[in-house]
C-alpha positions as CSV (number, residue, x, y, z in Angstrom):
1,X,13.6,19.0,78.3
2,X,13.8,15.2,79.6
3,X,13.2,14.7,83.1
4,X,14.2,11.7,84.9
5,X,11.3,10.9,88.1
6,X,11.8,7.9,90.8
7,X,7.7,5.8,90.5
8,X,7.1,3.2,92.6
9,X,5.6,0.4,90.5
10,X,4.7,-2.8,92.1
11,X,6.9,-2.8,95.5
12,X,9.6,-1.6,93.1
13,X,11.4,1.7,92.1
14,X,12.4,2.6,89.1
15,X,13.2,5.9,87.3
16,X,11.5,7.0,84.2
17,X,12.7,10.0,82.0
18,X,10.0,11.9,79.6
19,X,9.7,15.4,78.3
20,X,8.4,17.2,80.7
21,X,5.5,17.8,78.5
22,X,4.6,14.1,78.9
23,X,5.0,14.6,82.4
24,X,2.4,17.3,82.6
25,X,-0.2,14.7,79.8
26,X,0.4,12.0,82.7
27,X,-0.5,14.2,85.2
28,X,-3.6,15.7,83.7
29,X,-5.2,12.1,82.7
30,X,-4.7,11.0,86.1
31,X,-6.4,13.6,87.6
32,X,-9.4,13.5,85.0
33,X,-9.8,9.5,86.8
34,X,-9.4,10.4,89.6
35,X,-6.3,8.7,90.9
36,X,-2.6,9.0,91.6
37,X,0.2,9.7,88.6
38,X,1.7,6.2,90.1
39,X,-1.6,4.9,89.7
40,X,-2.0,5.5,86.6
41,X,1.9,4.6,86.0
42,X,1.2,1.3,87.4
43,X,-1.7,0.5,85.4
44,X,0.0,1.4,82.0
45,X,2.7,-0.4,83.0
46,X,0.6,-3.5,84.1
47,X,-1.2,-2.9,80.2
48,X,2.0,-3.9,78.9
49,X,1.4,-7.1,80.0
50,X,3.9,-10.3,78.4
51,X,4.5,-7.5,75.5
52,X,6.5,-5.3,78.5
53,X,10.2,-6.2,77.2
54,X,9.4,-5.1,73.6
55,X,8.4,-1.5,74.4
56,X,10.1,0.4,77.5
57,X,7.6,1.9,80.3
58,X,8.7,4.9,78.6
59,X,7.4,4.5,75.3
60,X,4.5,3.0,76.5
61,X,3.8,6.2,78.5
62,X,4.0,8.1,75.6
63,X,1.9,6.2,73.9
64,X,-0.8,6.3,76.6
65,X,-0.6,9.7,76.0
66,X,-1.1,9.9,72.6
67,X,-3.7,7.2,73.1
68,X,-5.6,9.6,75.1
69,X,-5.2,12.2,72.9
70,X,-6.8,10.5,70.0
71,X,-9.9,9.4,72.2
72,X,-10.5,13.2,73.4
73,X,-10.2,13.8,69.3
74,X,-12.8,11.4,68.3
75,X,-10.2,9.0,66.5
């Protein structure tokens, strides 16, 4: 199920919908760093960089996700 949370990202808020199961991912790697899920929102976000208008904060969550996945693999 998509669920829709209010981040603070840079001064400003914005609302970000993911699967719940992405939620929980998010949650998980920022605890292994030791830091906040905005944290860790606002540094994937900040990864985007100049790219940031060809791939929604959404997608790019996902993809840190996956990203994270892979590493914990061995990929």
């Amino acid at each position: 199920m998509i669920r829709k949370r209010s981040i603070r990202i840079a001064g400003h808020k914005t609302s970000v919908s993911l699967e719940e199961e992405f939620w929980d991912a998010l949650k998980a790697i920022a605890q292994a760093q030791g830091i906040s899920l905005t944290a860790l929102v606002e540094d994937i976000d900040r990864s985007r960089g100049d790219d940031a208008g060809a791939r929604n904060l959404s997608s790019a969550l996902r993809l840190a996700v996956l990203s994270d996945l892979q590493a914990r693999a061995g990929r």
